[in-house]
C-alpha beads as a LAMMPS data file, in Angstrom:
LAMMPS data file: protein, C-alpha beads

59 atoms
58 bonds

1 atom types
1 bond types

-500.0 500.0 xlo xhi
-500.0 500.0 ylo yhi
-500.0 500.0 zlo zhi

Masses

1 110.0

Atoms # bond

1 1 1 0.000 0.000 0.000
2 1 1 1.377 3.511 -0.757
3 1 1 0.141 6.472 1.416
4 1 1 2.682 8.622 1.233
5 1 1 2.420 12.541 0.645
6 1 1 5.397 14.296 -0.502
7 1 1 5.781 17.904 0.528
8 1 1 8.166 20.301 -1.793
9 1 1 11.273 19.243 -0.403
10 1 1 10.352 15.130 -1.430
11 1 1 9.365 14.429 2.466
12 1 1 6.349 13.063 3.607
13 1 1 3.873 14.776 5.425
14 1 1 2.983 11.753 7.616
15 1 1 6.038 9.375 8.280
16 1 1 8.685 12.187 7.582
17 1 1 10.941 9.882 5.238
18 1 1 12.509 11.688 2.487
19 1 1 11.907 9.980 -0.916
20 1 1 15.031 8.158 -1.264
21 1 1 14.516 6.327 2.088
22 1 1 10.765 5.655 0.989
23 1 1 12.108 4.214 -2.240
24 1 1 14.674 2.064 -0.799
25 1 1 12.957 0.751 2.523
26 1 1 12.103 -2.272 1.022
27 1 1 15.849 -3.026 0.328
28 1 1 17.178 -1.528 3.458
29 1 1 18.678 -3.525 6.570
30 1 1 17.157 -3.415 9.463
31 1 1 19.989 -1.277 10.727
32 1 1 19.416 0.863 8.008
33 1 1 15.223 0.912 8.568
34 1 1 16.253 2.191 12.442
35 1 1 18.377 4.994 10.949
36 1 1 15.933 6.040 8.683
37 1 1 13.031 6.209 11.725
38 1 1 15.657 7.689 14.039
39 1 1 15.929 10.244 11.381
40 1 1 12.084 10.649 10.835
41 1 1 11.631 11.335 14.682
42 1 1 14.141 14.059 14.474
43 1 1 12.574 15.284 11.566
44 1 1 9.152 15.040 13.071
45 1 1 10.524 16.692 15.905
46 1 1 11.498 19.976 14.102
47 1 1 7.951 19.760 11.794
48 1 1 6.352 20.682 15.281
49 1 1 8.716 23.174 16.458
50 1 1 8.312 25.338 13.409
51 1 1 4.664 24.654 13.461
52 1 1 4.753 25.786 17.289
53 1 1 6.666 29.108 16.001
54 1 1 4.391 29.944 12.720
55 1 1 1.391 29.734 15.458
56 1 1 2.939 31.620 18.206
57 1 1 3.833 34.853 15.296
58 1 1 0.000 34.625 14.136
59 1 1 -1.590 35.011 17.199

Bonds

1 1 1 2
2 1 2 3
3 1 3 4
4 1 4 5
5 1 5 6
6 1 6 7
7 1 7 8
8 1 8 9
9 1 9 10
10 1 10 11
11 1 11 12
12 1 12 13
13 1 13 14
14 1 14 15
15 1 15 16
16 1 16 17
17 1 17 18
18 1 18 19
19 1 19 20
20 1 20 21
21 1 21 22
22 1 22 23
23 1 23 24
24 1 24 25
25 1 25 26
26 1 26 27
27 1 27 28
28 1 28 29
29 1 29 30
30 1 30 31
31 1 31 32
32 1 32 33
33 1 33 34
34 1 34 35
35 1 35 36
36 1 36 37
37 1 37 38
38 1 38 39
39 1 39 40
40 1 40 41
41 1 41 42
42 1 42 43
43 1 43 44
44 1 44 45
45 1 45 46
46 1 46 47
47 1 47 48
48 1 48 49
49 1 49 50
50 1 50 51
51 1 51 52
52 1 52 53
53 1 53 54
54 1 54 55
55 1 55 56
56 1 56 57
57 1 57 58
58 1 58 59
């Protein structure tokens, strides 16, 4: 099943892997798969800090 959303910069919206990591996560070790969801967390992480920001300037 494929469900993800790409943004402008080739990210999803939802699981916050980039393309290349979506492409290849079928291939990938499962060292690799825990890099790539370390690397979604981190990601996900920031998504809500500059959401946090662009709400706190527009209120």
């Amino acid at each position: 099943m494929r469900n993800c959303c790409l943004d402008r910069q080739d990210m999803c919206v939802g699981c916050y892997r980039m393309l290349d990591e979506i492409v290849g996560w079928g291939d990938a070790s499962t060292e690799r798969r825990a890099e790539i969801l370390n690397c979604c967390s981190l990601r996900a992480k920031k998504s809500d800090l500059e959401k946090n920001k662009r709400l706190n300037l527009t209120r």
